[in-house]
N, C-alpha and C positions, 0 to 999 in steps of 0.2 A: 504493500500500500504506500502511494505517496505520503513525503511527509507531514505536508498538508494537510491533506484528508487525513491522516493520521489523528490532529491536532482538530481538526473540523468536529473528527467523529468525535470527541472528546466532549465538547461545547454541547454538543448534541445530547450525549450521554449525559451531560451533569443538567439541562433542565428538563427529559424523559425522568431522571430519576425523582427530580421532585414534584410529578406528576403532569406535569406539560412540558409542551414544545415550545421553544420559543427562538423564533427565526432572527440569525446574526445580522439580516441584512435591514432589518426595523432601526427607521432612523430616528437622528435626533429631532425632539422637535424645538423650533427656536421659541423660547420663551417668551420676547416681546407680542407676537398676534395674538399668542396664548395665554398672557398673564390673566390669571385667575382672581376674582375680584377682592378676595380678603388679601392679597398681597396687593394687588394696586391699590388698593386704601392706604395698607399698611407700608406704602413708599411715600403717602404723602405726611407721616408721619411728623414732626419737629425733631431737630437732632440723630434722624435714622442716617445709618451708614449701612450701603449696599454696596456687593458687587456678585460678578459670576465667575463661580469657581467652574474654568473650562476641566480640569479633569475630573475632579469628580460629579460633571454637569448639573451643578446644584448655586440657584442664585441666594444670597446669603445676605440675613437683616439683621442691624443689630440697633436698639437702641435701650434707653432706659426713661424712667422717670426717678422720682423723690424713693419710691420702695423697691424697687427695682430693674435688674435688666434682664431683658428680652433677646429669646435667638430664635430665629426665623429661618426654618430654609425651604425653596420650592422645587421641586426637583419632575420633572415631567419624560424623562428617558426610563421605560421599562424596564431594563435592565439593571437601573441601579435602583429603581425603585425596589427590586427585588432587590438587590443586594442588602439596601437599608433594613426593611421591613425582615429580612431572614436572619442577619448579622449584625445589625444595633450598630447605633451611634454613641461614641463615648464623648466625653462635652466635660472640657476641663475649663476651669477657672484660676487664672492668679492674679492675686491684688497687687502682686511685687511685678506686674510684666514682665517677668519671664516666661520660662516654658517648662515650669513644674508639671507631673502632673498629681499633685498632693489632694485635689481638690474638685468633684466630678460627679458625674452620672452617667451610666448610663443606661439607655432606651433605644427603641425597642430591645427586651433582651433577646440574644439569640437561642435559634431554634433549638442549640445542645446545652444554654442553661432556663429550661423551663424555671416558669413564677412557684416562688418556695411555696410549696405545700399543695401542689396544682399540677395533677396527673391529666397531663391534657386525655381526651374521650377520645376514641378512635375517630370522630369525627371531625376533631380537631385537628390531629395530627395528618403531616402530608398527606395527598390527595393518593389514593392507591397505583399504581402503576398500569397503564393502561398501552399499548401497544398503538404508535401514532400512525394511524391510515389517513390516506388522499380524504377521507369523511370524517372521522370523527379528528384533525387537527387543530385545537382550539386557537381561535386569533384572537389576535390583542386584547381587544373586548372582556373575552373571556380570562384571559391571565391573570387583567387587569383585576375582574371581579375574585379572582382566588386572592390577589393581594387585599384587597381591600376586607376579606373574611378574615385572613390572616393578623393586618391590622387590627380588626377589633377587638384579639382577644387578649393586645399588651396593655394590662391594667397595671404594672408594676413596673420599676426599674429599682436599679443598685446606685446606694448613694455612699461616698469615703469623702471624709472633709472638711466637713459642713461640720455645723453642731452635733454632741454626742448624740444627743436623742435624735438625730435626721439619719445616723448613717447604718448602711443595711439595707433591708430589701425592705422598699418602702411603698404604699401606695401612689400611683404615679399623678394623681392628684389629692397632694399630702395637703394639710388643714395648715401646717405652715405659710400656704404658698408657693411653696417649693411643686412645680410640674413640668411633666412632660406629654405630648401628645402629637400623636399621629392623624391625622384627616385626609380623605382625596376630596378634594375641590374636582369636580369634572373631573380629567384627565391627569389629574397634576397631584401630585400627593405634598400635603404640607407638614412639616414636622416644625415644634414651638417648643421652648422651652423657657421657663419664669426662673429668674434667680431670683428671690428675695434677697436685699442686702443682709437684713437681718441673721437670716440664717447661714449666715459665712461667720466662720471662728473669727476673723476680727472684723470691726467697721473698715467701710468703704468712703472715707470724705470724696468732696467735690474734689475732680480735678486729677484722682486716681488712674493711674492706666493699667488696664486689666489688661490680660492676655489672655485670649479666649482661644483654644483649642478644639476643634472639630474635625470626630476622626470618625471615618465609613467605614466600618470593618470589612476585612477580607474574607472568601470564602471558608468554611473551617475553620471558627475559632474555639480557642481550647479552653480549658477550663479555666475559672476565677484563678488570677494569681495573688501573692501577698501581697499585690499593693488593690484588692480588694476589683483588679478591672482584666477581663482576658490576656492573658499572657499568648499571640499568637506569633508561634516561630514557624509559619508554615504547615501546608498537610502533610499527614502521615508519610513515612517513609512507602509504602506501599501505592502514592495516591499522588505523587510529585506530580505538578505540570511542568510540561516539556518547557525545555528552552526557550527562550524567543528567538525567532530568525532577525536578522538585523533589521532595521527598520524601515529601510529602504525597499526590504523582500515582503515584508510581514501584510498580508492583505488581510482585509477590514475586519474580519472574523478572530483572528488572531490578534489584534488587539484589541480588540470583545472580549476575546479568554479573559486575556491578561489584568484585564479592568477586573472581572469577578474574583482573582485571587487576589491581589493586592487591597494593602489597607489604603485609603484614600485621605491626607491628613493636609490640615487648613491651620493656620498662628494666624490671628487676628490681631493688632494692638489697638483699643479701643480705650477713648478716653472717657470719663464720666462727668457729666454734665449735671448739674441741680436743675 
């Protein structure tokens, strides 16, 4: 077999396995005809600071008020929607702008750390494996609805950092204020996140410059490590993806792979405004 198709079959293989197909040649779509109305509101914000992260194809909002700050991201490529929604977003905070990561959540959790005490129902868990014929091939449409089922069922994430009493596997719309949450707008899935100032171990004055961290996990991450967030050093020895061909050989599929294994990571320096 070419090497190619070697590598094609592969793409193929990893979204038959989680119950659909999902075609490499599904394009991006550009965000501005499509912007989705709770983010065009939310651009005409006071003090918002946006832009678009081209590799992880996700446009990114940030602002705050008096209690706190706000992360916004819009993300409309199927593919990474799936990424997101499968493998969780980790979302670091530092008051010192650096690039700790002391201080975090994250959400959606991934699919191999289900919500503590929450034996997903077989209904839940992946869609059963079905055999893709010329008829039953689900399109977008359809993907899209498995994600968005998927999505409903992250009521939780993991929080390190924060106040003692925040940290741990907390409700992902905690009474502190402290949340996270996933939505599709139409076509566009939005993910949100609330920092209260409060519930950060130290105050935050005016004029602070945070550094905001946002990171897309890669395919197959492993278990919680000791600093309480995935430790992902790659998949299994058994389960390696291939090489890349140089970049100049690598056609469009192939760096489709590549996007689903890797982690996908964003340093923001954001400053805080009263």
């Amino acid at each position: 077999m070419h090497f190619y198709q070697f590598r094609r079959s592969i793409l193929t293989t990893l979204f038959i396995s989680g119950g659909y197909l999902y075609s490499s040649a599904q394009a991006v779509i550009n965000l501005e005809p499509e912007m989705p109305t709770p983010v065009a509101a939310l651009l005409q914000q006071p003090g918002l600071k946006s832009w678009y992260d081209k590799t992880s194809k996700m446009l990114c909002c940030v602002y705050n008020d008096q209690k706190a700050v706000y992360i916004q991201l819009a993300i409309t490529d199927l593919l990474q929607q799936k990424k997101v929604i499968e493998n969780g977003i980790e979302l670091w905070i530092d008051s010192k702008g650096k690039k700790k990561k002391h201080t975090g959540l994250l959400f959606p959790l991934p699919a191999s750390q289900p919500a503590a005490g929450h034996l997903p129902a077989s209904n839940e868990r992946e869609p059963a494996f079905t055999s893709p014929t010329e008829n039953n091939k689900p399109n977008d449409k359809e993907i899209r609805q498995q994600l968005i089922a998927q999505a409903m069922l992250q009521r939780e994430m993991k929080v390190i950092g924060f106040n003692d009493e925040l940290n741990g596997m907390q409700n992902a719309k905690h009474p502190s204020g402290l949340q996270a949450s996933l939505q599709f707008n139409h076509d566009t899935l939005i993910y949100e996140a609330v920092i209260p100032f409060q519930t950060l171990a130290k105050p935050v004055p005016n004029n602070t410059t945070l550094t905001i961290g946002i990171i897309a996990k890669g395919m197959l991450p492993g278990n919680f490590g000791a600093n309480g967030m995935p430790a992902f050093d790659g998949p299994p020895d058994d389960m390696m993806p291939p090489p890349a061909p140089p970049p100049d050989e690598a056609p469009d599929d192939e760096v489709r792979l590549q996007q689903l294994w890797k982690d996908d990571l964003i340093w923001y320096r954001y400053i805080v405004r009263g």
